[in-house]
DSSP file (Angstrom, degrees, kcal/mol; ACC not computed):
  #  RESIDUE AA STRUCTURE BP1 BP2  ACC     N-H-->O    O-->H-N    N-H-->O    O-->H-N    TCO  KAPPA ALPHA  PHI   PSI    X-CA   Y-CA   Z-CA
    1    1 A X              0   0    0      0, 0.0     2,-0.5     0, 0.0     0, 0.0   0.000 360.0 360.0 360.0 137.7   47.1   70.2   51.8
    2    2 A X        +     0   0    0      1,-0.2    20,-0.3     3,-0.0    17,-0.3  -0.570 360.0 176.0 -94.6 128.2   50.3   69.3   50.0
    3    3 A X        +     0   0    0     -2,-0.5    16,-0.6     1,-0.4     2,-0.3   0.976  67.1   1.2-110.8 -18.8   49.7   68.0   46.8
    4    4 A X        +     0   0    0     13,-0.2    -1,-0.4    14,-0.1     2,-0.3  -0.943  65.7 178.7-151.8 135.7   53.0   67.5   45.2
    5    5 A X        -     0   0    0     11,-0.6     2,-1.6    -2,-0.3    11,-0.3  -0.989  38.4-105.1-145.9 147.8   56.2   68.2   46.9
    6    6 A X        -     0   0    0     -2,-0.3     2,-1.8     1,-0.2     8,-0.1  -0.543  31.5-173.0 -91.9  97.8   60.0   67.7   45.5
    7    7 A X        -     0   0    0     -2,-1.6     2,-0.7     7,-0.3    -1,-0.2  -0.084  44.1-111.2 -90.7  36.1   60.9   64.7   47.5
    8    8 A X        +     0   0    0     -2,-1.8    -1,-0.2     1,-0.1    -2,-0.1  -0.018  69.0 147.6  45.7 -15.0   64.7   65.0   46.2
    9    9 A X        -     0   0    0     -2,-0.7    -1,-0.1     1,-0.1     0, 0.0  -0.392  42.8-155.4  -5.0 121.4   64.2   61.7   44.1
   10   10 A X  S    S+     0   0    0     -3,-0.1    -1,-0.1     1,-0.1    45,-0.1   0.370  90.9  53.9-153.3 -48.4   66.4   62.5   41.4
   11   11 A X  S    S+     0   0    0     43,-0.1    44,-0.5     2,-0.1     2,-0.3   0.779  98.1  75.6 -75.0 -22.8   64.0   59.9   39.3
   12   12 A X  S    S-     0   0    0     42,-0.1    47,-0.1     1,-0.1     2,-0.1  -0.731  88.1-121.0 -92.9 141.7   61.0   61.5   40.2
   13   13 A X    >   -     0   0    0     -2,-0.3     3,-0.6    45,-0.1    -6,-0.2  -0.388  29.5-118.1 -37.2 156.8   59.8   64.7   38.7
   14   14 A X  T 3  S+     0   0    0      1,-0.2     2,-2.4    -8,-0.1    -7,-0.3   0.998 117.0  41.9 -67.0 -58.4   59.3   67.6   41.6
   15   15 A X  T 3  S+     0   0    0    -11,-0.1    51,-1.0    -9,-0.1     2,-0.4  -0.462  82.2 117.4-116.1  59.5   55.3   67.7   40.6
   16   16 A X  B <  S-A   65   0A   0     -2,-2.4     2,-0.8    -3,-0.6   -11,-0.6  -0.824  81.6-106.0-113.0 164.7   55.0   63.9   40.3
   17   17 A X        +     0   0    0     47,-0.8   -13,-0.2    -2,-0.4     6,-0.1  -0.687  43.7 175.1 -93.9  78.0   52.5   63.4   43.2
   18   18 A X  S    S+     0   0    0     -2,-0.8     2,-0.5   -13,-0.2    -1,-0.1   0.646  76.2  63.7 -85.3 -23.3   53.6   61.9   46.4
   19   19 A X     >  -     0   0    0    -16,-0.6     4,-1.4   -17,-0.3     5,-0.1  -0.853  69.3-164.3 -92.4 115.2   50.2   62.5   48.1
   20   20 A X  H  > S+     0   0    0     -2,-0.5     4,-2.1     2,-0.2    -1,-0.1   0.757  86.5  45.5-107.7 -27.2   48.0   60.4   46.2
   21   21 A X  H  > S+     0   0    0      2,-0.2     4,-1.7     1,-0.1     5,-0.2   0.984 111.3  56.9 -52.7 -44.7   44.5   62.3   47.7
   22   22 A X  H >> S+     0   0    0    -20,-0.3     4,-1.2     1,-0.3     3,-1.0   0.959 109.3  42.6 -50.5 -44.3   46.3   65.4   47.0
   23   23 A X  H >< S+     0   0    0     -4,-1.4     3,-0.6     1,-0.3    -1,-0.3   0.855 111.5  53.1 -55.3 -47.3   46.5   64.0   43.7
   24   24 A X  H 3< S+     0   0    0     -4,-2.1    -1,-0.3     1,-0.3    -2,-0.2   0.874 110.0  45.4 -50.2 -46.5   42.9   62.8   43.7
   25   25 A X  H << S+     0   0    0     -4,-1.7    -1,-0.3    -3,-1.0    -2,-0.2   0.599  81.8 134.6 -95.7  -3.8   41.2   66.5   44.7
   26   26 A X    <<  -     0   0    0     -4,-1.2     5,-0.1    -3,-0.6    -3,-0.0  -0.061  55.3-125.7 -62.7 135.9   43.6   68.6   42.0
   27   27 A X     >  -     0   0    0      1,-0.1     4,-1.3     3,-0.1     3,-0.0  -0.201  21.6-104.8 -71.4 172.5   41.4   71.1   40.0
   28   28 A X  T  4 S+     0   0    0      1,-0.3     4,-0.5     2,-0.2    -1,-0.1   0.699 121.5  56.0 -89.5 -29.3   41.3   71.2   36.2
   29   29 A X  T >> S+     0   0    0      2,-0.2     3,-3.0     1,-0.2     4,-1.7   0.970 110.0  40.7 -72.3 -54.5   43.4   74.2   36.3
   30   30 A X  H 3> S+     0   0    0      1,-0.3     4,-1.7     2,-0.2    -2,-0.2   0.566 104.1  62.8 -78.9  -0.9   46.3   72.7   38.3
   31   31 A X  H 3X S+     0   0    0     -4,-1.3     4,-0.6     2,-0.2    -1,-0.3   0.833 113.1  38.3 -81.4 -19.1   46.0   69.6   36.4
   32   32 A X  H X> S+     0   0    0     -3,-3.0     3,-1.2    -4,-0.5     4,-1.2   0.953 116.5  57.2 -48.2 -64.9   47.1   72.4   33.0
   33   33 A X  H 3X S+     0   0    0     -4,-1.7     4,-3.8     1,-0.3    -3,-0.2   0.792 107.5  37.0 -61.5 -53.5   49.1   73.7   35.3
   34   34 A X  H 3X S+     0   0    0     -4,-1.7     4,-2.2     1,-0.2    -1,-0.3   0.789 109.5  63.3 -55.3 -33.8   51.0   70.5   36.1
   35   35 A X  H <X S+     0   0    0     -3,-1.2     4,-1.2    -4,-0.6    -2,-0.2   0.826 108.6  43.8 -65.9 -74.8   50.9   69.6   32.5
   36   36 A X  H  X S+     0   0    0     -4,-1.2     4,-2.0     2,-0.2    -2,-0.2   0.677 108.3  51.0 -40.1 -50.5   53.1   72.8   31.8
   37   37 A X  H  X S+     0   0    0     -4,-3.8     4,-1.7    -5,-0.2     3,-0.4   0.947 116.0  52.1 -72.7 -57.4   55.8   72.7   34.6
   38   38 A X  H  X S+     0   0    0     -4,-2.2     4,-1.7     1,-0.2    -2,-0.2   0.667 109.7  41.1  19.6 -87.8   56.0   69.2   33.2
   39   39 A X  H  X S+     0   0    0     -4,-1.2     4,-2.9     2,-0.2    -1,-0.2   0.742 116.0  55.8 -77.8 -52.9   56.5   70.1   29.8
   40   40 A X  H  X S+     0   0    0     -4,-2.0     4,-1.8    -3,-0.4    -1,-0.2   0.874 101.2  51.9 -56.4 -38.5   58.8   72.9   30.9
   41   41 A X  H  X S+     0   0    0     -4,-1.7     4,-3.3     2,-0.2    -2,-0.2   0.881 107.8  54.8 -92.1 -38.8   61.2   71.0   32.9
   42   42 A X  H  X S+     0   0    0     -4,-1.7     4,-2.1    -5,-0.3     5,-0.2   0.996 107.2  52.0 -48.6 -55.3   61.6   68.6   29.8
   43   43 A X  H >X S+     0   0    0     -4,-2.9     3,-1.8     1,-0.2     4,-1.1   0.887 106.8  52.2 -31.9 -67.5   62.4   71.6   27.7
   44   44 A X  H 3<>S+     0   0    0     -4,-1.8     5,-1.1     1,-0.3     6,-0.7   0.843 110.3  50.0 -19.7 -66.6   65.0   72.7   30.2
   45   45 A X  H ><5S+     0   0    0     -4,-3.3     3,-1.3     4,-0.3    -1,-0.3   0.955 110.4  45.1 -45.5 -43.7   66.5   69.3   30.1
   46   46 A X  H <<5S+     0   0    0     -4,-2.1    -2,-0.2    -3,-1.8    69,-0.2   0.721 115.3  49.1 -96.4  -4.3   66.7   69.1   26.4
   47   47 A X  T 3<5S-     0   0    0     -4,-1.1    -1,-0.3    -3,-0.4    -3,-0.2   0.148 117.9-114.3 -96.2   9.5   68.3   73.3   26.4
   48   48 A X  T < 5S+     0   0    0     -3,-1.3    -3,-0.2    -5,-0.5    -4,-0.1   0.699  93.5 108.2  91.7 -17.0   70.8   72.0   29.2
   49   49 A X      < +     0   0    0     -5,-1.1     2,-0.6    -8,-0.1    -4,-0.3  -0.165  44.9 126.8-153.3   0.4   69.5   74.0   31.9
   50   50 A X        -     0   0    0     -6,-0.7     4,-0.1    -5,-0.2    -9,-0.0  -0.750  44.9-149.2 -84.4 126.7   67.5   71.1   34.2
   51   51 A X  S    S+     0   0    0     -2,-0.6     2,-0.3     2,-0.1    -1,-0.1   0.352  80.2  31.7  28.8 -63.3   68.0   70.5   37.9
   52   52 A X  S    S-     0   0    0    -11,-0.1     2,-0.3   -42,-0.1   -42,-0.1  -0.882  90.5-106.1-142.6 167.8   67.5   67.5   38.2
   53   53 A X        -     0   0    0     -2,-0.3     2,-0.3   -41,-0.1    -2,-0.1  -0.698  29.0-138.2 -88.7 143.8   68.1   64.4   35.6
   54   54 A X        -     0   0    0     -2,-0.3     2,-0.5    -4,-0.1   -43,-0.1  -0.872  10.6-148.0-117.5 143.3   65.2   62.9   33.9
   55   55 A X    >>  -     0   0    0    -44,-0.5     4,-4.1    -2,-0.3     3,-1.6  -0.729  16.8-132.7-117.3 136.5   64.8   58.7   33.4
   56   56 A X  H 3> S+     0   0    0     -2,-0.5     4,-1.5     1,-0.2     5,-0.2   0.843  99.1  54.1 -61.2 -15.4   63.1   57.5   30.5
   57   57 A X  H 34 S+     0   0    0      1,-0.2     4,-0.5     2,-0.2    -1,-0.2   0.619 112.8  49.2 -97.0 -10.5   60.9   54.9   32.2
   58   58 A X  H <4 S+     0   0    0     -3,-1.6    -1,-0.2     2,-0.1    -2,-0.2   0.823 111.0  41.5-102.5   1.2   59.9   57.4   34.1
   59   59 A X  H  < S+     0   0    0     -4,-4.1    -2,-0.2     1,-0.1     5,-0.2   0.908 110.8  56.1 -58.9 -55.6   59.2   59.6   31.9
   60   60 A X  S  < S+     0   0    0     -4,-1.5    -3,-0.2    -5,-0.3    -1,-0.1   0.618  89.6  94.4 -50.8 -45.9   57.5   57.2   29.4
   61   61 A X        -     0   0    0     -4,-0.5     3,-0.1    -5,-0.2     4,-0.1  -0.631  63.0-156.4 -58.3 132.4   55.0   56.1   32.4
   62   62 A X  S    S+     0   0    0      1,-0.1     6,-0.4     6,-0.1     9,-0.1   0.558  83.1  57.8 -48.4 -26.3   51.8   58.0   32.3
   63   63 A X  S    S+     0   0    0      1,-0.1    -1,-0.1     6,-0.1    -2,-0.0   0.033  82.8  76.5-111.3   1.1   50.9   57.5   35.6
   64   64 A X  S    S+     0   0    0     -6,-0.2   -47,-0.8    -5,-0.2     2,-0.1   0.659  81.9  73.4-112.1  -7.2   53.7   58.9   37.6
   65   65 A X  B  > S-A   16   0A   0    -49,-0.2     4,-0.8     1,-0.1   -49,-0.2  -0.379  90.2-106.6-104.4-154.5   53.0   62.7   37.2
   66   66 A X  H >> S+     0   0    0    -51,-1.0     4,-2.2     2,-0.2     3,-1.7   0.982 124.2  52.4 -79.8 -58.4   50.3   65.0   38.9
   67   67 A X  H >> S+     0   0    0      1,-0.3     3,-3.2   -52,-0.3     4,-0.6   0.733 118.6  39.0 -53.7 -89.7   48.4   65.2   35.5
   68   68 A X  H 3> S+     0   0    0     -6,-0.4     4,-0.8     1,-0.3    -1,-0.3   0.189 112.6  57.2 -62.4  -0.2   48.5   61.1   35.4
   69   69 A X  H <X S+     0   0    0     -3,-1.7     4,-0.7    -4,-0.8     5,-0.3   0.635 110.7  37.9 -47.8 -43.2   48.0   60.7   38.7
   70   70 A X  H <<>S+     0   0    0     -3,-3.2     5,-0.8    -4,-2.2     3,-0.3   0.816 113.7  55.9-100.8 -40.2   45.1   62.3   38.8
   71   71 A X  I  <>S+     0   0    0     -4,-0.6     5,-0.9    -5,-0.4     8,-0.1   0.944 114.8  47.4 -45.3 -53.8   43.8   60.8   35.0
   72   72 A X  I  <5S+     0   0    0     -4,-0.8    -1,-0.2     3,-0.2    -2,-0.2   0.754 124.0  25.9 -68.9 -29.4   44.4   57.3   36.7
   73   73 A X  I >X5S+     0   0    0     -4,-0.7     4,-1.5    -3,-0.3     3,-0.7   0.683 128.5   4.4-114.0-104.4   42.6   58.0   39.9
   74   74 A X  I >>5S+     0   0    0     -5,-0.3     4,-2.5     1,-0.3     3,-0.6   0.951 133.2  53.0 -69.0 -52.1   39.6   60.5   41.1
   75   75 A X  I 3><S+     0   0    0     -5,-0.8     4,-1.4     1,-0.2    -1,-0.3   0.782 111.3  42.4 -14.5 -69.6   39.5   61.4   37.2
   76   76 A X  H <><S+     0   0    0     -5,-0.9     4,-1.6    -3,-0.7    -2,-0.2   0.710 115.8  50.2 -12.4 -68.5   39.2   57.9   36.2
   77   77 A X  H << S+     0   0    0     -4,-1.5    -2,-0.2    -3,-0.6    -3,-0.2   0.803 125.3  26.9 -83.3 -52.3   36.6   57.1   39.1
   78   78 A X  H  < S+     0   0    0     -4,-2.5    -2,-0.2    -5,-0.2    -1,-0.2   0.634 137.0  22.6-104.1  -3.5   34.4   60.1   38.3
   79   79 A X  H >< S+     0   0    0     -4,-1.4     3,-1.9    -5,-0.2     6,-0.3   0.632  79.0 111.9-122.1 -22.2   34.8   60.8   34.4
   80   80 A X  T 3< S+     0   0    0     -4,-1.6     6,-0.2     1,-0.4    -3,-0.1   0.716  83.2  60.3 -94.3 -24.0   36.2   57.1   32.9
   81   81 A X  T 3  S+     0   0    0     67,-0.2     2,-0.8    -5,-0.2    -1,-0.4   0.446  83.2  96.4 -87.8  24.2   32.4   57.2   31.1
   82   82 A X  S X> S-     0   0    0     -3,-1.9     3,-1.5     1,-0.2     4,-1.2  -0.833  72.7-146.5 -90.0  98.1   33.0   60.1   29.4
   83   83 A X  H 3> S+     0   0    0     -2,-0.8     4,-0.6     1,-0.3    -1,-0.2   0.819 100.3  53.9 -34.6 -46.3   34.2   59.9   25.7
   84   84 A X  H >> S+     0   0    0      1,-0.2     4,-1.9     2,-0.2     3,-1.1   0.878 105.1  51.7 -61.4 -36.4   36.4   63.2   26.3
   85   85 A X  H <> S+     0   0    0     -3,-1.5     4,-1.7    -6,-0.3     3,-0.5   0.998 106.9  48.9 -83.7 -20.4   38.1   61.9   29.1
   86   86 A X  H 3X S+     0   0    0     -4,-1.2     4,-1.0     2,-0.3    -1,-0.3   0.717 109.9  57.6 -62.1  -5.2   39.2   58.4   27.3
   87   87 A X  H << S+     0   0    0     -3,-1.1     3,-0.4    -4,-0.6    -1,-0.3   0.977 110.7  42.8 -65.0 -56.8   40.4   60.9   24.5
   88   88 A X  H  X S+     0   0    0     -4,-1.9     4,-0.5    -3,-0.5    -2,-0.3   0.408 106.0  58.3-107.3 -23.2   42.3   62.2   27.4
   89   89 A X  H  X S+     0   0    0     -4,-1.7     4,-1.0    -5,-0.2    -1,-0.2   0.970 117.2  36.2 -78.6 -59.8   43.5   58.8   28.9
   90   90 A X  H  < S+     0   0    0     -4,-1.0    -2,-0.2    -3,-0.4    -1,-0.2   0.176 113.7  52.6 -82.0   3.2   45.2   58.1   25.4
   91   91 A X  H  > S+     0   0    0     -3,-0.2     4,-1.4     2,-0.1     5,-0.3   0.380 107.5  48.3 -93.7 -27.8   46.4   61.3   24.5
   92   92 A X  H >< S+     0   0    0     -4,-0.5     3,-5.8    -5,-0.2     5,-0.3   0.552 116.3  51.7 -56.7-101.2   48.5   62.0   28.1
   93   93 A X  T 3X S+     0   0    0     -4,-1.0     4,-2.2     1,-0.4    -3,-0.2   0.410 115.0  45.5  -8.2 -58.8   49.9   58.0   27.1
   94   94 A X  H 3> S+     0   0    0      1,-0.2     4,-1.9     2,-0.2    -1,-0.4   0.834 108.1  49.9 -59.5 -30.6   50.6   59.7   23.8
   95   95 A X  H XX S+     0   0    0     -3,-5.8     4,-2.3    -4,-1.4     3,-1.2   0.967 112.4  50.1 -83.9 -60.9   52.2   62.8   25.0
   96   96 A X  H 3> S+     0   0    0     -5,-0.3     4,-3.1     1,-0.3    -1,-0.2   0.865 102.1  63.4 -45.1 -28.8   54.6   60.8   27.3
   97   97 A X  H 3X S+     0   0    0     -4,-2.2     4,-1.6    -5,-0.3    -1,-0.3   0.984 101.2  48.0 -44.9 -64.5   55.5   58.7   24.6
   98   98 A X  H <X S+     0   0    0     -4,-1.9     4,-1.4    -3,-1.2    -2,-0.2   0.813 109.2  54.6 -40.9 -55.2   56.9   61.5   22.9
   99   99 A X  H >X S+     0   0    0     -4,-2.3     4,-1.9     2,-0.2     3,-0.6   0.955 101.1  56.6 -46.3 -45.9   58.9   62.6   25.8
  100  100 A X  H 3X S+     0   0    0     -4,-3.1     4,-2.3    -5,-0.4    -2,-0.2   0.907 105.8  52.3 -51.7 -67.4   60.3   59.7   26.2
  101  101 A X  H 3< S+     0   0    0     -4,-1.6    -1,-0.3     2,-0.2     4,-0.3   0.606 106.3  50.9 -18.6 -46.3   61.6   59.8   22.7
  102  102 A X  H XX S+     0   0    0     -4,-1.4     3,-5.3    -3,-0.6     4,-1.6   0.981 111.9  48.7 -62.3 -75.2   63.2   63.1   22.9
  103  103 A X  H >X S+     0   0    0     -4,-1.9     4,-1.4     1,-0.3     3,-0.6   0.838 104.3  56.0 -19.5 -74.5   64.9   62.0   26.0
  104  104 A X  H 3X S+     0   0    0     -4,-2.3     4,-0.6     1,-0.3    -1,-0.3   0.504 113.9  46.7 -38.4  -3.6   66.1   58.7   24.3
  105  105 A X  H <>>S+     0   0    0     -3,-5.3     5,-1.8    -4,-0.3     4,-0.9   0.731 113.1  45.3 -93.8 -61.2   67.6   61.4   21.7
  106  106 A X  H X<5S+     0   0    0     -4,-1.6     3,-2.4    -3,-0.6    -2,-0.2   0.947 113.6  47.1 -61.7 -55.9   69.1   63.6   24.3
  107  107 A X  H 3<5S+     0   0    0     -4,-1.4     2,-0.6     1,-0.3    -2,-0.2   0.882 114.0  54.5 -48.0 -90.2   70.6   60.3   26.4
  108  108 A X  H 3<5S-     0   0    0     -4,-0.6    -1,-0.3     1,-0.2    -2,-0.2   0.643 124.0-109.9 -15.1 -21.5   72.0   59.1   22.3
  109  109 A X  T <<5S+     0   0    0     -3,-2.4     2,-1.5    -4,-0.9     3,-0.2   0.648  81.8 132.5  97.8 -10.3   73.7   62.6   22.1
  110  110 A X     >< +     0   0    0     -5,-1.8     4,-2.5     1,-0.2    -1,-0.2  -0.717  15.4 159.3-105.0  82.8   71.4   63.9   19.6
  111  111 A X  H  > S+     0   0    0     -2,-1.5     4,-3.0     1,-0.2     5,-0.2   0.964  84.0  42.6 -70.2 -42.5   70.7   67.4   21.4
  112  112 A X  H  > S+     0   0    0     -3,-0.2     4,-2.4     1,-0.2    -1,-0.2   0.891 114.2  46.1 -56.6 -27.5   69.5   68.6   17.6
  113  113 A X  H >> S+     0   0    0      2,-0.2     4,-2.7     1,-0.2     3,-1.0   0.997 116.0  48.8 -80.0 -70.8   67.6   65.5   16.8
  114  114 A X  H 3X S+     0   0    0     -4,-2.5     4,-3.8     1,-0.3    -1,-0.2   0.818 110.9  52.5 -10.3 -73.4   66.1   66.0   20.5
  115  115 A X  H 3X S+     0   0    0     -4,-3.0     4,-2.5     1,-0.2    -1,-0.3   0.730 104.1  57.1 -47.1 -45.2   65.3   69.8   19.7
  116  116 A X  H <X>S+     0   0    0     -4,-2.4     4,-2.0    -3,-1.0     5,-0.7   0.842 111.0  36.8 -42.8 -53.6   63.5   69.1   16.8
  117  117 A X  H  X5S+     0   0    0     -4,-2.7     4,-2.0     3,-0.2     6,-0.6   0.949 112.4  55.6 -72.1 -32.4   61.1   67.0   18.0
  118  118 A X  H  <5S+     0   0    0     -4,-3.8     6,-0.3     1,-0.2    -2,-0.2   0.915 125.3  28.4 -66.5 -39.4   60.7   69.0   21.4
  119  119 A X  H  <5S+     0   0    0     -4,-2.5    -2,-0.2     1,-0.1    -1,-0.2   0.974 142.8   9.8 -74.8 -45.4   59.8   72.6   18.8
  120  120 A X  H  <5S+     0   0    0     -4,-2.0    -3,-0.2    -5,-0.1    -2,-0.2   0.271 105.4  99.1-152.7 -21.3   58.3   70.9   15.6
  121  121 A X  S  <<S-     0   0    0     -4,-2.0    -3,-0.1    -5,-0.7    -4,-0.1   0.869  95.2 -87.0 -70.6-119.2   57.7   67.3   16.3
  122  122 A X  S  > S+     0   0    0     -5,-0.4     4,-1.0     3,-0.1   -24,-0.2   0.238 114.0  81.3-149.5   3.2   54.5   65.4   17.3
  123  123 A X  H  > S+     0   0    0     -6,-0.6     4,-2.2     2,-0.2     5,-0.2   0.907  95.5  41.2 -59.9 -66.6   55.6   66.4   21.3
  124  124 A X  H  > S+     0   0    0     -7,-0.5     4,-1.0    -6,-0.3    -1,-0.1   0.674 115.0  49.1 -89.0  -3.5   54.2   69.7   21.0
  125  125 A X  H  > S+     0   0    0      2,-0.1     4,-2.6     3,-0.1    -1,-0.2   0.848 110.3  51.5 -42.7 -60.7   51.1   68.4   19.1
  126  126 A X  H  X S+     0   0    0     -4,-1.0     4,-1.3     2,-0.2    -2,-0.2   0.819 112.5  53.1 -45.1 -53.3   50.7   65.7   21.9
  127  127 A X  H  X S+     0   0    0     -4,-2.2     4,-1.2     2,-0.2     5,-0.2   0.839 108.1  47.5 -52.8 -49.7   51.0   69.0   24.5
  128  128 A X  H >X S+     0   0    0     -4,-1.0     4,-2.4     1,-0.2     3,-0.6   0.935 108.8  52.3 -59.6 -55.9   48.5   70.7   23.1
  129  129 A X  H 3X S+     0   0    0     -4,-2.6     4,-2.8     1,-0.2     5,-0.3   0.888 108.1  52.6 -35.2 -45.1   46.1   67.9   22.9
  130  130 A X  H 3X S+     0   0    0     -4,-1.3     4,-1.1     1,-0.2    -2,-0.2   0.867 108.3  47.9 -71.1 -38.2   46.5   67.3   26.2
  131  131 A X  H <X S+     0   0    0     -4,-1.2     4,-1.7    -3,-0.6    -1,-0.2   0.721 115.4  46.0 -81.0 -31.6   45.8   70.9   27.4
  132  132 A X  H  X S+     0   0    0     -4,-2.4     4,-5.0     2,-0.2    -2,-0.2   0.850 109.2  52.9 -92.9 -33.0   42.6   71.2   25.3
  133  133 A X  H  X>S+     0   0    0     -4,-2.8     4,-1.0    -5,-0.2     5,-0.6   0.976 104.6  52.9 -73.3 -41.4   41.2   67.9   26.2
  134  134 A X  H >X5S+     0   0    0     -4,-1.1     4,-6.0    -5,-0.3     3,-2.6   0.954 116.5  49.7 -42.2 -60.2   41.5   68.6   30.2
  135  135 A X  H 3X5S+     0   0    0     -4,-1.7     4,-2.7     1,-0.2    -1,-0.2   0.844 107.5  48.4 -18.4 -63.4   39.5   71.8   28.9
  136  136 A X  H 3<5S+     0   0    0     -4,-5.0    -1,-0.2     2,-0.2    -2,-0.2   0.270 107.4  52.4 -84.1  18.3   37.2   70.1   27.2
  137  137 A X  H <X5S+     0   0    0     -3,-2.6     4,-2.3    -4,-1.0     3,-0.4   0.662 113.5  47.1-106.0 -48.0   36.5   67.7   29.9
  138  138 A X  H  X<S+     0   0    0     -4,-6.0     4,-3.2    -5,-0.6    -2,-0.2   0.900 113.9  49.9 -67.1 -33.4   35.8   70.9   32.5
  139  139 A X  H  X S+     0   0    0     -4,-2.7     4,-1.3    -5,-0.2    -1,-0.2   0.709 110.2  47.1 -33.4 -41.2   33.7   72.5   29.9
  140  140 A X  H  > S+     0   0    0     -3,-0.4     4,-0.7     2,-0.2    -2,-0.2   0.872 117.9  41.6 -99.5 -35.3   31.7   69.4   29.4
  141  141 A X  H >< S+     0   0    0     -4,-2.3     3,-1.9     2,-0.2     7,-0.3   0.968 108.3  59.3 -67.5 -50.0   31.2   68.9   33.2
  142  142 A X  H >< S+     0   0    0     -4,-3.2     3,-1.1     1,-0.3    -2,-0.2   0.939 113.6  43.8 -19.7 -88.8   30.6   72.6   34.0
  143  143 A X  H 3< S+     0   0    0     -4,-1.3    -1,-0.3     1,-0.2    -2,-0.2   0.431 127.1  18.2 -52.3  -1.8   27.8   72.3   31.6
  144  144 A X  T <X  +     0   0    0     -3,-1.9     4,-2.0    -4,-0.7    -1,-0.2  -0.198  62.7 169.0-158.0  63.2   26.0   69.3   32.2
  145  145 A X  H X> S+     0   0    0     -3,-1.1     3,-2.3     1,-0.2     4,-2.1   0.897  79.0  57.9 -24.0 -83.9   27.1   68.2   35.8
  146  146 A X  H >4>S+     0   0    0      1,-0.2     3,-1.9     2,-0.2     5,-0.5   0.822 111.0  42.3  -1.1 -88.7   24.1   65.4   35.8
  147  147 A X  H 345S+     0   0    0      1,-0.3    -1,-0.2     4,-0.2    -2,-0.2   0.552 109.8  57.1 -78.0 -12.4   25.5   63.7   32.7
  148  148 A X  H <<5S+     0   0    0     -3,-2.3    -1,-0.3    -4,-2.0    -2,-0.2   0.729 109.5  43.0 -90.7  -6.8   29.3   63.9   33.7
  149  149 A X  T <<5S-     0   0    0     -4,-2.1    -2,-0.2    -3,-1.9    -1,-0.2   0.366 122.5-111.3-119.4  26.5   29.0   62.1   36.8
  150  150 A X  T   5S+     0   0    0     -5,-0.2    -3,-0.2    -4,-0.1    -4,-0.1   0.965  77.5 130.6  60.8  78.6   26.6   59.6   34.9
  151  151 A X  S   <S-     0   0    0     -5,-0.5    -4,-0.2    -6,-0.1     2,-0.1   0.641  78.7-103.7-128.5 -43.3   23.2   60.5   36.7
  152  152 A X        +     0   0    0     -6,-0.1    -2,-0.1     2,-0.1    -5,-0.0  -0.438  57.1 165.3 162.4 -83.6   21.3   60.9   33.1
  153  153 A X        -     0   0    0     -2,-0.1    -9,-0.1    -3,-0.0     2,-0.0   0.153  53.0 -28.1  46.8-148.2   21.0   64.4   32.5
  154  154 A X              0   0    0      1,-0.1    -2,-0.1     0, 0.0    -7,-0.0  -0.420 360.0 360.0 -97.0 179.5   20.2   65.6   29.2
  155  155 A X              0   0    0     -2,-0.0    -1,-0.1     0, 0.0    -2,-0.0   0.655 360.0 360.0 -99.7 360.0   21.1   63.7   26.1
């Protein structure tokens, strides 16, 4: 099964999610995983070095890369009573925010301004968040299976 493929879309990221089941079944890991090429391929842009060109609205959506594919959908469906994962709903939204911003720097011409935020800013704060809650969502289902998929379980 393909879960993301680079469908030459120039707008799209390569690991925005064209398969929207694929998107649905991805494991906690590849949703980090995704999270990281991501995160990488903005970097890339903002040292000059990207591929492909990145557009702030889509950047700035949550909901168009694997990670936010998968937050919005099977995530969503099986987790959306969780306290962690609505920390997770509203910290992705946050992290993209921030991208967007950088971009909107990089588009302006302000590669330092850009660079700043991408090392030192409230971007790689936003990253981190995002990487620890997806953790702390598999953690918290690992342990108490029952109570993440809101069968009871203990209290």
């Amino acid at each position: 099964m393909v879960i993301a493929r680079d469908t030459g879309d120039a707008t799209q990221p390569p690991e925005t999610a064209t398969d929207a089941e694929g998107a649905a079944r991805i494991s906690f890991k590849t949703a980090i995983d995704a999270h990281i090429r991501w995160k990488d391929r903005l970097e890339n842009y903002v040292h000059g070095v990207a591929d492909m060109p990145l557009v702030i609205e889509v950047v700035a959506a949550d909901d168009c890369c694997l990670l936010g594919k998968w937050i919005h959908g099977n995530c969503k469906t099986r987790f959306s009573h969780l306290e962690v994962f609505q920390h997770l709903l509203h910290a992705h939204a946050e992290f993209h925010r921030h991208a967007a911003r950088i971009l909107a720097s990089m588009q302006r011409g302000e590669q330092s301004e850009a660079m700043e935020q991408l090392q030192m800013g409230d971007y790689p704060k936003a990253s981190a968040e995002v990487k620890g809650l997806v953790a702390k969502l598999y953690v918290e289902v690992l342990c108490d299976p029952d109570r993440s998929l809101g069968l009871g379980g203990k209290p």
